[in-house]
N, CA, C and O atoms as a Maestro MAE file, in Angstrom:
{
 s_m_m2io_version
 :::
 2.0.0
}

f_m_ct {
 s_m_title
 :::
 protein
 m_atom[340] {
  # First column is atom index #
  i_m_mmod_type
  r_m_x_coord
  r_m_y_coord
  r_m_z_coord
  i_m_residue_number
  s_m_chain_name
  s_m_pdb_residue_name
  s_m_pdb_atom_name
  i_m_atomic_number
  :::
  1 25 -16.757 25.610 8.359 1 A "UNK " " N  " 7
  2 3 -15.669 24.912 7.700 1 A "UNK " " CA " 6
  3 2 -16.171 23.797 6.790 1 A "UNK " " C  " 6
  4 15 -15.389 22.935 6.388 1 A "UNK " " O  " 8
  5 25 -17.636 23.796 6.414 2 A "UNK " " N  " 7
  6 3 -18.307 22.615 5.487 2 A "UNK " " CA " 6
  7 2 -17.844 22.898 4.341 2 A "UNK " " C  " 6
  8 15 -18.098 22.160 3.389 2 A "UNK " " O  " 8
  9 25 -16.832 24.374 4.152 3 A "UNK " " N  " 7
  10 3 -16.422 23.956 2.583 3 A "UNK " " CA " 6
  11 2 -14.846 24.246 2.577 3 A "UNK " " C  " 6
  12 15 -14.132 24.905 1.821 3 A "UNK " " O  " 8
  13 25 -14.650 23.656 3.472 4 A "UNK " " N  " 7
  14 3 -12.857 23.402 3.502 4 A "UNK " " CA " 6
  15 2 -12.127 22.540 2.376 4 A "UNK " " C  " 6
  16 15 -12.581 21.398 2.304 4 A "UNK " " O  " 8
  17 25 -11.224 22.792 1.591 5 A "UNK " " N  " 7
  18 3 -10.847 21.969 1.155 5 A "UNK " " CA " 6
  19 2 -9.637 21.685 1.262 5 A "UNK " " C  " 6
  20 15 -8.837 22.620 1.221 5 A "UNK " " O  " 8
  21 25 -9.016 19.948 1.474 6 A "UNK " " N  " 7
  22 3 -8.108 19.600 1.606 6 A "UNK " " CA " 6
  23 2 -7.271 19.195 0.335 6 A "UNK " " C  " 6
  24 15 -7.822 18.293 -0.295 6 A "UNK " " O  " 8
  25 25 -6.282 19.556 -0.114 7 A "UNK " " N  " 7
  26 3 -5.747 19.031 -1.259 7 A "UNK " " CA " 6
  27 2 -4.428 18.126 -1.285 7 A "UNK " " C  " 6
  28 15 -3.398 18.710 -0.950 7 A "UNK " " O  " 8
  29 25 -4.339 17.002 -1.580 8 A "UNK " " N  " 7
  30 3 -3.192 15.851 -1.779 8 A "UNK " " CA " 6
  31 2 -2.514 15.683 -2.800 8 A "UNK " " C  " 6
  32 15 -2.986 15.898 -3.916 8 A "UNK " " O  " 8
  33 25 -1.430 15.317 -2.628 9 A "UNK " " N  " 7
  34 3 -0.570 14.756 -4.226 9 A "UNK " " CA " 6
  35 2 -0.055 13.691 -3.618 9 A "UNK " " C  " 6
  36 15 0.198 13.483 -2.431 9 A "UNK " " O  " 8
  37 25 0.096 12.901 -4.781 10 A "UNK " " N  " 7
  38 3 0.822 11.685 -5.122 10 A "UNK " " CA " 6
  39 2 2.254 11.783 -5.337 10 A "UNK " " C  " 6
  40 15 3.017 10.816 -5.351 10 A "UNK " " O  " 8
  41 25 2.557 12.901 -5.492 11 A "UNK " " N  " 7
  42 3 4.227 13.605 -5.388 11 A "UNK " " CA " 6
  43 2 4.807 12.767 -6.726 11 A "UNK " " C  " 6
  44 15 5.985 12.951 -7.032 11 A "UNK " " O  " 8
  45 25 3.926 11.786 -7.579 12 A "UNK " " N  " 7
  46 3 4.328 11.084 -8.818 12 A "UNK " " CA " 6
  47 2 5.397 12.195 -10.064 12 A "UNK " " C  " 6
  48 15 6.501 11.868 -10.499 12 A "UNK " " O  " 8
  49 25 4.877 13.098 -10.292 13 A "UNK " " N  " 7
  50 3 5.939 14.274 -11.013 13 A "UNK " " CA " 6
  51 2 7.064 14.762 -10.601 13 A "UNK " " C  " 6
  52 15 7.675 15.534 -11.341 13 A "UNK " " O  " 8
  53 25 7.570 14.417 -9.343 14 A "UNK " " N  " 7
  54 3 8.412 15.272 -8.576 14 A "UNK " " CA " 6
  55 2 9.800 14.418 -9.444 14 A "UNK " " C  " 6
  56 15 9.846 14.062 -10.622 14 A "UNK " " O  " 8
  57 25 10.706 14.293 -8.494 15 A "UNK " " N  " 7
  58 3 12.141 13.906 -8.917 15 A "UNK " " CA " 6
  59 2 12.236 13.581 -7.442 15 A "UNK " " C  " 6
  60 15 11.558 14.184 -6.610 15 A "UNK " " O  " 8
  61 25 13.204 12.488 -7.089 16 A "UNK " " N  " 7
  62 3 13.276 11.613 -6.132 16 A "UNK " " CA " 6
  63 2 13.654 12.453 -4.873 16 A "UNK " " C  " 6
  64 15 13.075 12.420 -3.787 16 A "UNK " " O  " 8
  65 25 14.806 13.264 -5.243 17 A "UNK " " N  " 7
  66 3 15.520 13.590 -4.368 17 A "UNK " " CA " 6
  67 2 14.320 15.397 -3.390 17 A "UNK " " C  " 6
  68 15 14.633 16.089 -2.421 17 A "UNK " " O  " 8
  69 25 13.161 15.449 -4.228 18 A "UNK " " N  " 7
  70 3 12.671 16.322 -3.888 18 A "UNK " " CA " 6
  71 2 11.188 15.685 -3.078 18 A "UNK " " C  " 6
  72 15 10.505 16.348 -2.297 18 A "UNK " " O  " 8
  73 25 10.960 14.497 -3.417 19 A "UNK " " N  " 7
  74 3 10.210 13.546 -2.225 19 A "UNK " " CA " 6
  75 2 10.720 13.082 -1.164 19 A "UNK " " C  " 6
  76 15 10.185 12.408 -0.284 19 A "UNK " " O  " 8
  77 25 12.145 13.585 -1.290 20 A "UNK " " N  " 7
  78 3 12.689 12.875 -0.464 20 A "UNK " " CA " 6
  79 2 12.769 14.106 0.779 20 A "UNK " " C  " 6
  80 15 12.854 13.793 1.967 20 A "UNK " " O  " 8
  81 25 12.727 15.533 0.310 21 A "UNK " " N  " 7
  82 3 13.158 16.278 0.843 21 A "UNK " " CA " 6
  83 2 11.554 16.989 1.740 21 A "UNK " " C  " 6
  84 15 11.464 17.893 2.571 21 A "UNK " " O  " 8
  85 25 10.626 16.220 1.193 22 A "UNK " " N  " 7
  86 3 9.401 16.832 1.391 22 A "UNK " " CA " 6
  87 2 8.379 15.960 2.516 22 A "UNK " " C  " 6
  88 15 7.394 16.381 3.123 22 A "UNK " " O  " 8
  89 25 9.100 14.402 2.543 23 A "UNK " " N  " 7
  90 3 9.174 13.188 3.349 23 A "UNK " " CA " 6
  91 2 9.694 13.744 4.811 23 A "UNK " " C  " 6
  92 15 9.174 13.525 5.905 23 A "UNK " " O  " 8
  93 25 10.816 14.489 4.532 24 A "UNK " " N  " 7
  94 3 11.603 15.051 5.791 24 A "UNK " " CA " 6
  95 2 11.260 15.949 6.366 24 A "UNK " " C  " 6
  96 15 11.446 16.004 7.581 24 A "UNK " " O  " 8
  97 25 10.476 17.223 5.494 25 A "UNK " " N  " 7
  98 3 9.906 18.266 6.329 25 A "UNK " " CA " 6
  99 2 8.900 17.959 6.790 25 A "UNK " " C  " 6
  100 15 8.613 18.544 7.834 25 A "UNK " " O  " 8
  101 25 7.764 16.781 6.183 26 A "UNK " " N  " 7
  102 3 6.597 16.411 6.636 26 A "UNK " " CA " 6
  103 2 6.945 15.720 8.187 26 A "UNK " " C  " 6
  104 15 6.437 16.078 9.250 26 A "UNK " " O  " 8
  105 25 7.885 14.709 8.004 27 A "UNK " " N  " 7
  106 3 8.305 14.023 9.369 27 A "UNK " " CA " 6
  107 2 8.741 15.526 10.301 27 A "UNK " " C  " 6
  108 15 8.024 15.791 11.266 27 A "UNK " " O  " 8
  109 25 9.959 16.495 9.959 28 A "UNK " " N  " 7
  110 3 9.984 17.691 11.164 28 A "UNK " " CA " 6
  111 2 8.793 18.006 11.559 28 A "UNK " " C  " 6
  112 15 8.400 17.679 12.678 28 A "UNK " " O  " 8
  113 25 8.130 18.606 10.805 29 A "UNK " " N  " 7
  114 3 7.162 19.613 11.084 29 A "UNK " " CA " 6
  115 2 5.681 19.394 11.181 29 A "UNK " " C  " 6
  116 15 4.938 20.369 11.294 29 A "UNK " " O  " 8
  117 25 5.169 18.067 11.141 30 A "UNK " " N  " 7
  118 3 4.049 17.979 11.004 30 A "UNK " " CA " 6
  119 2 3.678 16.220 12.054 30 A "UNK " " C  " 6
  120 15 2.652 15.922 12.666 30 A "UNK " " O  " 8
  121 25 4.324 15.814 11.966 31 A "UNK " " N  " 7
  122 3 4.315 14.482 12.850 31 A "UNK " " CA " 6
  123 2 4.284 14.530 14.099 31 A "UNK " " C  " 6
  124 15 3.603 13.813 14.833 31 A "UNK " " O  " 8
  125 25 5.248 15.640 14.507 32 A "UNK " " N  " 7
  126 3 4.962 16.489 15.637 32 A "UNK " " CA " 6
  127 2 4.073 16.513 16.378 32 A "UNK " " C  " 6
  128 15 4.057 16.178 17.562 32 A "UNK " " O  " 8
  129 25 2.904 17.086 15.457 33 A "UNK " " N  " 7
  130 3 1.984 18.123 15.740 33 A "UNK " " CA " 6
  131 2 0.371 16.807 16.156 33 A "UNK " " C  " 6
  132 15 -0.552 16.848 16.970 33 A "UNK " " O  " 8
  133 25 0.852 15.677 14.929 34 A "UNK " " N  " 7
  134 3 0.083 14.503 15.276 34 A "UNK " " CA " 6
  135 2 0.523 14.014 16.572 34 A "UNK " " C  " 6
  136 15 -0.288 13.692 17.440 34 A "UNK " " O  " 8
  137 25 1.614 13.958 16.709 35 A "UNK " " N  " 7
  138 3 1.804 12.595 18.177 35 A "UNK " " CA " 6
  139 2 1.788 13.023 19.339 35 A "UNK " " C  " 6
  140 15 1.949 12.377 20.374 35 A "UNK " " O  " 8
  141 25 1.494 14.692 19.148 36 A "UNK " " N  " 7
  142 3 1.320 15.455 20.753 36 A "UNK " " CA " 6
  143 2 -0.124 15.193 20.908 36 A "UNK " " C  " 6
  144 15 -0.455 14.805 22.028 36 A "UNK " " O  " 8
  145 25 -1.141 15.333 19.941 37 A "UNK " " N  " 7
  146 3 -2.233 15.747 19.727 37 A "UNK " " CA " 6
  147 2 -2.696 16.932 19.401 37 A "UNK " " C  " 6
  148 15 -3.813 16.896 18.885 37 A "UNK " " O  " 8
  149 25 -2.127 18.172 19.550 38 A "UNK " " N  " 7
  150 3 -2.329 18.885 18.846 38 A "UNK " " CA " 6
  151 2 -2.882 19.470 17.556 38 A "UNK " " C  " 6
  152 15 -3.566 20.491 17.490 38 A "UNK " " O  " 8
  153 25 -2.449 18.588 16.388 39 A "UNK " " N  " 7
  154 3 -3.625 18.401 15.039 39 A "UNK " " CA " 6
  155 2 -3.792 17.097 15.128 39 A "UNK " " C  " 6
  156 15 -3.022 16.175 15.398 39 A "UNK " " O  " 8
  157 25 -5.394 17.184 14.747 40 A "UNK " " N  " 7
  158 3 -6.019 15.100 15.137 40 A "UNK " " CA " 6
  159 2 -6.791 15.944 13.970 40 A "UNK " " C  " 6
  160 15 -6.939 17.160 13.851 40 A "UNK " " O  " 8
  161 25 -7.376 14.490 12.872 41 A "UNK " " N  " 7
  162 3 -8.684 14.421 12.303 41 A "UNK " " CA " 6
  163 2 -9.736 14.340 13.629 41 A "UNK " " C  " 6
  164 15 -9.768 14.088 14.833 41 A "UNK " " O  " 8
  165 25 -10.368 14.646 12.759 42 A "UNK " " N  " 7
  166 3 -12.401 15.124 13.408 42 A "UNK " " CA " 6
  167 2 -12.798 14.038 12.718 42 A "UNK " " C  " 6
  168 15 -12.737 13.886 11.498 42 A "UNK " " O  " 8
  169 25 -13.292 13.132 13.691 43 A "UNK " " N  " 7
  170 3 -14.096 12.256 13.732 43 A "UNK " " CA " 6
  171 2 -15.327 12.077 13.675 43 A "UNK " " C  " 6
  172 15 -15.661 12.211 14.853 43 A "UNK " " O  " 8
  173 25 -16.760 11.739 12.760 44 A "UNK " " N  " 7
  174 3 -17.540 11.960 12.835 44 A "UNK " " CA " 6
  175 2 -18.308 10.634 13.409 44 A "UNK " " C  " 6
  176 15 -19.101 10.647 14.350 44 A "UNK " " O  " 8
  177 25 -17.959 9.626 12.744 45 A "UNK " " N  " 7
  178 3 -19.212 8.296 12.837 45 A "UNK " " CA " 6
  179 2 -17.798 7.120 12.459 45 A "UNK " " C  " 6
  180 15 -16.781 7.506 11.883 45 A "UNK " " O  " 8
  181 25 -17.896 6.472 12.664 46 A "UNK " " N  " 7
  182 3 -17.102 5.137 12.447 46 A "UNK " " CA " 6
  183 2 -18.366 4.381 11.960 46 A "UNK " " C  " 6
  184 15 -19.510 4.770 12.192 46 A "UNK " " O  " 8
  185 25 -18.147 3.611 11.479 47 A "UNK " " N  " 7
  186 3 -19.189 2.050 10.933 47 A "UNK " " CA " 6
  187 2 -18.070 0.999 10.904 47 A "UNK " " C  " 6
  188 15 -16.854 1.193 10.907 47 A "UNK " " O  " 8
  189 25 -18.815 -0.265 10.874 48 A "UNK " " N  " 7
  190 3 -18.846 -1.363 10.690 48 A "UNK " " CA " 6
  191 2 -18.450 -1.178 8.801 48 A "UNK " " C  " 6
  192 15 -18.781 -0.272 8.036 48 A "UNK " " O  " 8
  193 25 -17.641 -2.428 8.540 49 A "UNK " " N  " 7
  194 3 -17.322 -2.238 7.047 49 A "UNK " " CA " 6
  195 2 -18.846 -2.743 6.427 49 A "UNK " " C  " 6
  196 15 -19.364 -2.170 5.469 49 A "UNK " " O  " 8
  197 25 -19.324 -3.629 6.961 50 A "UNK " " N  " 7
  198 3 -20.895 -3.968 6.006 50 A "UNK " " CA " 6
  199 2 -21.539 -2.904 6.195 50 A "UNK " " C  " 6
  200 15 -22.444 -2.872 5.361 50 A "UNK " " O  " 8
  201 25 -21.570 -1.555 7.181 51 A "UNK " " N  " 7
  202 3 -21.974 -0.795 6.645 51 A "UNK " " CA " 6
  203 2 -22.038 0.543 5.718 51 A "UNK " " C  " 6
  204 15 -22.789 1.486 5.467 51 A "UNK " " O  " 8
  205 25 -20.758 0.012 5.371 52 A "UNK " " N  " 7
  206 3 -20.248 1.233 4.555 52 A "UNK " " CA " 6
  207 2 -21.495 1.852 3.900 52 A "UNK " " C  " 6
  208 15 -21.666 3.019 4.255 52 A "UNK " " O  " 8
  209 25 -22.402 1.383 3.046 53 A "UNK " " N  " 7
  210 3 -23.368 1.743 2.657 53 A "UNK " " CA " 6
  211 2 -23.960 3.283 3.523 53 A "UNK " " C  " 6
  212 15 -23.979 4.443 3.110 53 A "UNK " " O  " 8
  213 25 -24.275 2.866 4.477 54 A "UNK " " N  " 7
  214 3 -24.548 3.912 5.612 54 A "UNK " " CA " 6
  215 2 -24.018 4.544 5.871 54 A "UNK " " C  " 6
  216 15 -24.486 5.583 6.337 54 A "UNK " " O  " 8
  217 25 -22.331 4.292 5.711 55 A "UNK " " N  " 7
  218 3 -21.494 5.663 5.953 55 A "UNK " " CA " 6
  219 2 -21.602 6.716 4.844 55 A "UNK " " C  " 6
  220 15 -21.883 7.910 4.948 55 A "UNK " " O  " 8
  221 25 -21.385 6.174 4.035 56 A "UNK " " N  " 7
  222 3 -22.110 6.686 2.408 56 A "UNK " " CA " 6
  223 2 -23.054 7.641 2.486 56 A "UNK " " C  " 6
  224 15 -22.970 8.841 2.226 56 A "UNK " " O  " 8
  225 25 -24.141 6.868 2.945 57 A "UNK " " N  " 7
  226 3 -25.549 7.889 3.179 57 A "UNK " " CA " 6
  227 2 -25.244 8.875 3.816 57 A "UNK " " C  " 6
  228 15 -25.764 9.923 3.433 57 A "UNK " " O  " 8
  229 25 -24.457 8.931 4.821 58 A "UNK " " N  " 7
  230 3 -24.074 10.156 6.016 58 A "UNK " " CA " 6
  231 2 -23.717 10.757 5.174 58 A "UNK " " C  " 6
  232 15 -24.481 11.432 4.484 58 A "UNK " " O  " 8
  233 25 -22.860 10.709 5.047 59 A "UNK " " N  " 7
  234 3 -21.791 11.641 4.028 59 A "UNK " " CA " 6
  235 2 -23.047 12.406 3.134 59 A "UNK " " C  " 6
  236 15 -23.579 13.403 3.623 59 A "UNK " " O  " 8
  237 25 -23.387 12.003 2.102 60 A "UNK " " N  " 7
  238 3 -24.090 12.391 1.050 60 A "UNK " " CA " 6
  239 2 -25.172 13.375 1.962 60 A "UNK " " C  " 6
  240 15 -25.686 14.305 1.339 60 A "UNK " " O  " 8
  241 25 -25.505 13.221 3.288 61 A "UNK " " N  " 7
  242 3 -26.403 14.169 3.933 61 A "UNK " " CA " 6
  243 2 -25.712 15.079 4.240 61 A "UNK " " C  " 6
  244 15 -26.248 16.184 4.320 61 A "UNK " " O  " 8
  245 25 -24.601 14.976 4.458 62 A "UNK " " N  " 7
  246 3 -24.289 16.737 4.658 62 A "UNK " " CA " 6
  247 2 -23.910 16.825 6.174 62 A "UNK " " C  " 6
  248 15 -22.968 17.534 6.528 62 A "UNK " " O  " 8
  249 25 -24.738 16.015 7.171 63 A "UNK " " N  " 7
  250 3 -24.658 16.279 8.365 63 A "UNK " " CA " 6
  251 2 -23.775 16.080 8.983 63 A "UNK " " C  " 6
  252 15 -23.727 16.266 10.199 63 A "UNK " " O  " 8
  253 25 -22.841 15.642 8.262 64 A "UNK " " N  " 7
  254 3 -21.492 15.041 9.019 64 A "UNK " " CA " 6
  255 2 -20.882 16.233 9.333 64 A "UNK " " C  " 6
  256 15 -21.184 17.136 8.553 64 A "UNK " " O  " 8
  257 25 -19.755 16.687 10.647 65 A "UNK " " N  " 7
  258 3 -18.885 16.902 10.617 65 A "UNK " " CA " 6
  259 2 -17.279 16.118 10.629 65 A "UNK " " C  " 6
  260 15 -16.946 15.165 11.334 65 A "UNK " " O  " 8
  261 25 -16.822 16.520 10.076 66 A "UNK " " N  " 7
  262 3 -15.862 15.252 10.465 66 A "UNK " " CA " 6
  263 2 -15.988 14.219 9.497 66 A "UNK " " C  " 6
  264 15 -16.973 14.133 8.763 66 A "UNK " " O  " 8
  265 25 -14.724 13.186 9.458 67 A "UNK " " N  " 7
  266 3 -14.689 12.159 8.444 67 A "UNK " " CA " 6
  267 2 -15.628 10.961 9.225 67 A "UNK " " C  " 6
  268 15 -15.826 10.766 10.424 67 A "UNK " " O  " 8
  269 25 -16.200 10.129 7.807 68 A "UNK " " N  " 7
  270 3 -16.534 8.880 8.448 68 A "UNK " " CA " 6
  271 2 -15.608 8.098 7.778 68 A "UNK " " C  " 6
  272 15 -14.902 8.269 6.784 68 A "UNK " " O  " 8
  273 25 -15.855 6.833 8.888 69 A "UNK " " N  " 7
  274 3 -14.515 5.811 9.130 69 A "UNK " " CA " 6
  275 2 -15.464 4.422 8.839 69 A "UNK " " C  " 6
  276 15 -16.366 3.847 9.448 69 A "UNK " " O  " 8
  277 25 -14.942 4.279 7.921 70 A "UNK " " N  " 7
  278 3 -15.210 2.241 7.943 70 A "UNK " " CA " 6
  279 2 -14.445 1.467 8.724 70 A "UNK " " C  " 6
  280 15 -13.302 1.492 8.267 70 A "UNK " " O  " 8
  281 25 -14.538 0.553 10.016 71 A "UNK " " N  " 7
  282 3 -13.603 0.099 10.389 71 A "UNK " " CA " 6
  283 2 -13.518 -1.619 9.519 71 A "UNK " " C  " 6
  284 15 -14.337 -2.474 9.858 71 A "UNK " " O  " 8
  285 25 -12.816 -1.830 8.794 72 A "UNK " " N  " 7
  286 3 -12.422 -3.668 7.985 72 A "UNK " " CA " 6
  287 2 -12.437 -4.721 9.528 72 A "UNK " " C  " 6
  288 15 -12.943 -5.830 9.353 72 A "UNK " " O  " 8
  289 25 -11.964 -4.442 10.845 73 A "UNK " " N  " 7
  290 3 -12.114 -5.369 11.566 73 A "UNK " " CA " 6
  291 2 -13.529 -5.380 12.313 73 A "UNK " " C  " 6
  292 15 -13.753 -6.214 13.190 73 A "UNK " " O  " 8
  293 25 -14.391 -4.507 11.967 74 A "UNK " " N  " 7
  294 3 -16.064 -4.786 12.601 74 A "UNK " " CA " 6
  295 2 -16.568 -5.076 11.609 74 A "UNK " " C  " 6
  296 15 -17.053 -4.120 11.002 74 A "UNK " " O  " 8
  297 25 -16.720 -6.497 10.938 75 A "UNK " " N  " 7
  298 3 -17.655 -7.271 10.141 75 A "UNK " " CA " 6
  299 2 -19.010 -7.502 9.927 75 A "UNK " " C  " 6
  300 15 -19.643 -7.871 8.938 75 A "UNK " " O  " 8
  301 25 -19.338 -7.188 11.140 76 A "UNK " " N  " 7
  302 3 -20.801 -7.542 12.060 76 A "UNK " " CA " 6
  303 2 -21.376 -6.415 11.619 76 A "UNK " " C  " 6
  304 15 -20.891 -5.314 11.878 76 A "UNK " " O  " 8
  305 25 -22.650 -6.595 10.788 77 A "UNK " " N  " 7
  306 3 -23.690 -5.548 10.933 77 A "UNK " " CA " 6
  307 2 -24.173 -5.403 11.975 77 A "UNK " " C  " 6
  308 15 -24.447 -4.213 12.133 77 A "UNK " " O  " 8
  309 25 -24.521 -6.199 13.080 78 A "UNK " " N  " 7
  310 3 -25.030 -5.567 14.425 78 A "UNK " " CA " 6
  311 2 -24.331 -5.051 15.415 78 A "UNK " " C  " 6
  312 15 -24.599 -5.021 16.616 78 A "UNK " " O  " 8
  313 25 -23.020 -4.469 14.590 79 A "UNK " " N  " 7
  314 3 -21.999 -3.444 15.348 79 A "UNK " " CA " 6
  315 2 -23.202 -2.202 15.482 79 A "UNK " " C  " 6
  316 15 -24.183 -2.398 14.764 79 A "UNK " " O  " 8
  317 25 -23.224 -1.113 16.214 80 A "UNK " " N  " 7
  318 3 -23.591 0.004 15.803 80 A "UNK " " CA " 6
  319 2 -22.750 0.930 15.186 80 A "UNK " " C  " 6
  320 15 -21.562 0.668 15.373 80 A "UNK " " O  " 8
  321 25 -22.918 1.714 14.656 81 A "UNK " " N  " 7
  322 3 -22.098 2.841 14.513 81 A "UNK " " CA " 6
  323 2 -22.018 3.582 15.759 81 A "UNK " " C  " 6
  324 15 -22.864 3.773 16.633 81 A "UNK " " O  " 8
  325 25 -20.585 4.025 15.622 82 A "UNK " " N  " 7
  326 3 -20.254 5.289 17.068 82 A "UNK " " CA " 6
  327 2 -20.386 6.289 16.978 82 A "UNK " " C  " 6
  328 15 -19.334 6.405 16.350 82 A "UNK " " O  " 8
  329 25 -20.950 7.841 17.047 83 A "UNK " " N  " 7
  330 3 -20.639 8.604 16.974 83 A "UNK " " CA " 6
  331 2 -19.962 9.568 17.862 83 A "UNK " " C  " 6
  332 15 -20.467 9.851 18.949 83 A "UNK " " O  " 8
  333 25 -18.303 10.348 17.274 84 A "UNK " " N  " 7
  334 3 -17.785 11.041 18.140 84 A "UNK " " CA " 6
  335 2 -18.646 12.534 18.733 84 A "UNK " " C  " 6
  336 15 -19.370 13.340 18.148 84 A "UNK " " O  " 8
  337 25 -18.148 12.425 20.220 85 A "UNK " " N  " 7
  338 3 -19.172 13.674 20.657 85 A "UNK " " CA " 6
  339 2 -18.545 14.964 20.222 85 A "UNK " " C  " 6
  340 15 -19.118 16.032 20.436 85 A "UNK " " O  " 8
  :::
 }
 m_bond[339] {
  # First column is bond index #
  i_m_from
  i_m_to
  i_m_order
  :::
  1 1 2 1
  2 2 3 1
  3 3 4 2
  4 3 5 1
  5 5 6 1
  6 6 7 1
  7 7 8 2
  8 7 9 1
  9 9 10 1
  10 10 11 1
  11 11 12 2
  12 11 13 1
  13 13 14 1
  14 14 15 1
  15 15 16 2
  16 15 17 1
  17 17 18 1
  18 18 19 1
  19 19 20 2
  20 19 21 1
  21 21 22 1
  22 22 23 1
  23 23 24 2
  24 23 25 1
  25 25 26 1
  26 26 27 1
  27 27 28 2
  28 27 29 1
  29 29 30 1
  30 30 31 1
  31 31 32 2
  32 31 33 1
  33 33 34 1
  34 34 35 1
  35 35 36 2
  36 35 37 1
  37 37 38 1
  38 38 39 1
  39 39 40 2
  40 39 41 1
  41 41 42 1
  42 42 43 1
  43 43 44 2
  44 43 45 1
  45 45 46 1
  46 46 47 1
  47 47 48 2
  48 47 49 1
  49 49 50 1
  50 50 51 1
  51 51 52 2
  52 51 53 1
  53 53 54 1
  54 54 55 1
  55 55 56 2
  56 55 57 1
  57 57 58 1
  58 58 59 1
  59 59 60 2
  60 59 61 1
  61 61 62 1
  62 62 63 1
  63 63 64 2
  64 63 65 1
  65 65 66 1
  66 66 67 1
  67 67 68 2
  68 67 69 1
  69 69 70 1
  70 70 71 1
  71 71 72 2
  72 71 73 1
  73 73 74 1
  74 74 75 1
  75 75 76 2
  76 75 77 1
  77 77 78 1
  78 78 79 1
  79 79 80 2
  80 79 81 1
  81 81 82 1
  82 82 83 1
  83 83 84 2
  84 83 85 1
  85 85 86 1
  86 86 87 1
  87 87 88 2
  88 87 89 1
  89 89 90 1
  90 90 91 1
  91 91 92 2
  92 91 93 1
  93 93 94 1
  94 94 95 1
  95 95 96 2
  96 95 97 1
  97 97 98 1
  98 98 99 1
  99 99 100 2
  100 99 101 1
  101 101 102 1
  102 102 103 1
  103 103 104 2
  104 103 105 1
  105 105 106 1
  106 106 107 1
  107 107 108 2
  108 107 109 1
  109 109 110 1
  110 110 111 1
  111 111 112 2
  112 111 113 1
  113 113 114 1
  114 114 115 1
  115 115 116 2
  116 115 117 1
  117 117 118 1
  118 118 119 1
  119 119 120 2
  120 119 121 1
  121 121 122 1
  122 122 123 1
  123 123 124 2
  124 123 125 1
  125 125 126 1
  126 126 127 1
  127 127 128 2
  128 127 129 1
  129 129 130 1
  130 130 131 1
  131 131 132 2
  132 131 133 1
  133 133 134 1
  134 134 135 1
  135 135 136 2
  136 135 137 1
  137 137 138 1
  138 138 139 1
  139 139 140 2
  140 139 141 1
  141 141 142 1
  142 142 143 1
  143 143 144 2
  144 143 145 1
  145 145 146 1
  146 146 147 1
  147 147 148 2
  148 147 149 1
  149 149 150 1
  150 150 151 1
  151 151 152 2
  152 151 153 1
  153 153 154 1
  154 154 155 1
  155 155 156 2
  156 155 157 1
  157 157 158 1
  158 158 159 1
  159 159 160 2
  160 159 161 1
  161 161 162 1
  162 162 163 1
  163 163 164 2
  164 163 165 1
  165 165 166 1
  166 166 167 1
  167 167 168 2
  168 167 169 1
  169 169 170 1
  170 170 171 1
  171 171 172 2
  172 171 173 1
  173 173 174 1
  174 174 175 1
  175 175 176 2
  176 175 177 1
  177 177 178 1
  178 178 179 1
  179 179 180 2
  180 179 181 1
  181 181 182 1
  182 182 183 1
  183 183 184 2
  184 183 185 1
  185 185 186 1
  186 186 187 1
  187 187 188 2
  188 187 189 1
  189 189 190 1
  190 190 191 1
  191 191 192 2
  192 191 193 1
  193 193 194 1
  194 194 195 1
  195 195 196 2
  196 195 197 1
  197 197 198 1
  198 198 199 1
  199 199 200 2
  200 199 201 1
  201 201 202 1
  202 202 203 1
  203 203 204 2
  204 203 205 1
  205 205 206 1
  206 206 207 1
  207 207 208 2
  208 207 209 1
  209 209 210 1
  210 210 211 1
  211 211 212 2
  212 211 213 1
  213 213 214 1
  214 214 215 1
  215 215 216 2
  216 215 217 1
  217 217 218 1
  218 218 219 1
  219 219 220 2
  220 219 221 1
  221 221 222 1
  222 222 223 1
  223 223 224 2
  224 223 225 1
  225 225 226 1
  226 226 227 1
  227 227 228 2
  228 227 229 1
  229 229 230 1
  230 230 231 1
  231 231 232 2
  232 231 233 1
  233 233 234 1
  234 234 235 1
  235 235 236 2
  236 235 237 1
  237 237 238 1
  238 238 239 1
  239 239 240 2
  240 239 241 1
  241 241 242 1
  242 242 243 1
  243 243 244 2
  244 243 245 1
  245 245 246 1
  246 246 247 1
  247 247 248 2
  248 247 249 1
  249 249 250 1
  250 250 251 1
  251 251 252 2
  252 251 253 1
  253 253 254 1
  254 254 255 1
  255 255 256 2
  256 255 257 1
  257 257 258 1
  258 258 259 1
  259 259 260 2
  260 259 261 1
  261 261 262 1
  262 262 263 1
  263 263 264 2
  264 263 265 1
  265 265 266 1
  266 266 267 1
  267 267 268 2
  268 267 269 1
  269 269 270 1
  270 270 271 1
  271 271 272 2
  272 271 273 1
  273 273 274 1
  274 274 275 1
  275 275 276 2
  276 275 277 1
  277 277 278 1
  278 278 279 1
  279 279 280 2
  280 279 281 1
  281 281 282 1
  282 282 283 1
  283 283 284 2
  284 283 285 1
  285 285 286 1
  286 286 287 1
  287 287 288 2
  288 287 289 1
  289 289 290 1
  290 290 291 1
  291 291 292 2
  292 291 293 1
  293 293 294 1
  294 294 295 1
  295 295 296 2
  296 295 297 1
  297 297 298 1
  298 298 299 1
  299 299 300 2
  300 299 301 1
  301 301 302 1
  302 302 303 1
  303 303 304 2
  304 303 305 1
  305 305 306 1
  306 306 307 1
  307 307 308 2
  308 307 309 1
  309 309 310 1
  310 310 311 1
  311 311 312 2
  312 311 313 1
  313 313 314 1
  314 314 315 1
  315 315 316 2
  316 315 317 1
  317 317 318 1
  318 318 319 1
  319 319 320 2
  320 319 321 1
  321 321 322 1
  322 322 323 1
  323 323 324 2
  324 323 325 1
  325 325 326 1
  326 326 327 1
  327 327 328 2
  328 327 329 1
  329 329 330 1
  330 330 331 1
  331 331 332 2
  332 331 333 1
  333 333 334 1
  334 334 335 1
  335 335 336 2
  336 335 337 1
  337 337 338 1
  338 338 339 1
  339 339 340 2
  :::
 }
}
């Protein structure tokens, strides 16, 4: 799945009443599926925000599965990074 791709919109072109309608199926049908647990992001590495740098590097290696996460409230470079098992 290293070449999955996920695709997003900004829903900016639409017409109101059809964000509005797409807001609602997302809340039926898919919020669901988050708050059971059932679909979760894949977690790869969290960092520290000073190290974003390093999350960076991960990424660019390839080895990741899963997203990496900057967390803004671990400031501390002598956080480690976590990695999910």
């Amino acid at each position: 799945l290293k070449r999955l791709t996920h695709t997003g919109s900004t829903l900016r072109a639409r017409a109101v009443a059809d964000k509005a309608a797409i807001a609602q199926a997302v809340e039926k049908n898919v919020l669901p599926l988050l708050a059971s647990g059932r679909v979760k992001p894949l977690i790869d590495s969290t960092f520290p925000l000073a190290q974003a740098s390093a999350a960076h590097t991960r990424m660019e290696s390839g080895k990741h599965i899963g997203k990496n996460c900057t967390d803004p409230l671990k400031l501390n470079e002598n956080i480690p990074c976590s990695k999910t098992p």
